[in-house]
C-alpha positions as CSV (number, residue, x, y, z in Angstrom):
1,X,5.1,-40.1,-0.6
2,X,5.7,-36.7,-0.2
3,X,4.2,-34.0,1.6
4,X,3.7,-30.6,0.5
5,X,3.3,-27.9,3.4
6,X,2.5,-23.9,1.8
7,X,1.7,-21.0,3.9
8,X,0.3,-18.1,2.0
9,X,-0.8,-14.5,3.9
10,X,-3.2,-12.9,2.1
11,X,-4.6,-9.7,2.1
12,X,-7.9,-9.1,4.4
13,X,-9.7,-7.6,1.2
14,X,-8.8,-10.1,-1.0
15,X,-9.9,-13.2,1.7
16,X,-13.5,-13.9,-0.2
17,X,-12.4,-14.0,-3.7
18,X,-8.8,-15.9,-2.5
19,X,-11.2,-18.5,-1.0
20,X,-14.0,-18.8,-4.2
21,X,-10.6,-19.9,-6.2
22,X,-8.9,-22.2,-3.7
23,X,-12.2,-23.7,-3.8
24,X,-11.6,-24.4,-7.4
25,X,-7.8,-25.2,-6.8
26,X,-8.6,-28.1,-4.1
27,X,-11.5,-30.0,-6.0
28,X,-9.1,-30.2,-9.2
29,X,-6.3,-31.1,-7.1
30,X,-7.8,-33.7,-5.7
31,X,-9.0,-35.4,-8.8
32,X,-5.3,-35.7,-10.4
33,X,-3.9,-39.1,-10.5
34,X,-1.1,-38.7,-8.1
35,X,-2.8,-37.0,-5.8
36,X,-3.2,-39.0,-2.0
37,X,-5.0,-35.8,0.1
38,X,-5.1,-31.9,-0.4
39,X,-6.3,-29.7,1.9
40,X,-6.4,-26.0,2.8
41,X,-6.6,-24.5,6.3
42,X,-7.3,-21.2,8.0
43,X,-5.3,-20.1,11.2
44,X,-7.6,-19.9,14.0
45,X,-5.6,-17.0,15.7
46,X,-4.6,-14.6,12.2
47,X,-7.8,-15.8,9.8
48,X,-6.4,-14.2,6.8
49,X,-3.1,-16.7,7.2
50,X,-3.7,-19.9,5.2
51,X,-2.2,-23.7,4.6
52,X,-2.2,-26.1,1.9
53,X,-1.2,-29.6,3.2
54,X,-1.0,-32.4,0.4
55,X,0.3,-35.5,-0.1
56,X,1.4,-37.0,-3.3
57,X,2.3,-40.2,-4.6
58,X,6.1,-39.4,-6.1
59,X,7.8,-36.2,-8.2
60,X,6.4,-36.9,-11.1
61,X,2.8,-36.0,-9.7
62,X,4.3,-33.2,-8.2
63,X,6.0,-31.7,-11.4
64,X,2.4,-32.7,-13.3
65,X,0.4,-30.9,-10.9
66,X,2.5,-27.9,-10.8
67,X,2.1,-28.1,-14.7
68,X,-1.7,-28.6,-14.5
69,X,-4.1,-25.9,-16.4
70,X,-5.5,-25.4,-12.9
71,X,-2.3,-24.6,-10.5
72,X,-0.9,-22.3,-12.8
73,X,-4.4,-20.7,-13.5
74,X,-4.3,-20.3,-9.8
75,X,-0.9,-18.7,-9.3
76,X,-1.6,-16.1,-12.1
77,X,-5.4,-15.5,-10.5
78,X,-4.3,-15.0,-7.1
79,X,-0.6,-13.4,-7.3
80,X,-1.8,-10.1,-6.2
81,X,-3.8,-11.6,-3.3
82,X,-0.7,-12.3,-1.1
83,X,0.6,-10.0,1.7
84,X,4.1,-12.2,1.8
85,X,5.8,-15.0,-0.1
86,X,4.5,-17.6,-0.5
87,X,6.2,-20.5,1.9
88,X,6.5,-23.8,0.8
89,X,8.2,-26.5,2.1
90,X,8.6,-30.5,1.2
91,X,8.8,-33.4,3.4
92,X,9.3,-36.9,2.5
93,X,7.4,-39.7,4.8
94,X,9.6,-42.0,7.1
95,X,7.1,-43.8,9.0
């Protein structure tokens, strides 16, 4: 399994509509094959700080997600939405 960890910043203006498509980004997520969990936080202390946290199966669900009409759909929708990079790191389970 690996785990997918990505913190996004986004602009306070751009919060509502940000949310009304990571709304559609998490449903479809979830539904892909490979998928084990996907889920999408807000910092309690900055509120327009965010974090994806989902577990796939392997690679290969990874590279198919990040091929999917619906992730890339995403990333062209919302690239203008973000106040920093994006940052996205990957962790493989050990126990």
């Amino acid at each position: 399994m690996i785990a997918i960890i990505a913190k996004c910043y986004v602009h306070p203006e751009a919060v509502d509509p940000f949310l009304t498509l990571v709304h559609e980004l998490v449903t479809a997520s979830r539904a892909e094959s490979g998928n084990i969990s996907y889920d999408f936080y807000r910092d309690l202390q900055t509120p327009v700080n965010f974090t994806f946290i989902e577990c796939w199966k392997d690679q290969e669900a990874i590279d198919t997600h990040n091929a999917s009409v619906h992730f890339k759909n995403f990333g062209e929708q919302t690239a203008l939405y973000f106040a920093a990079p994006l940052e996205i790191s990957l962790y493989e389970k050990l126990l």
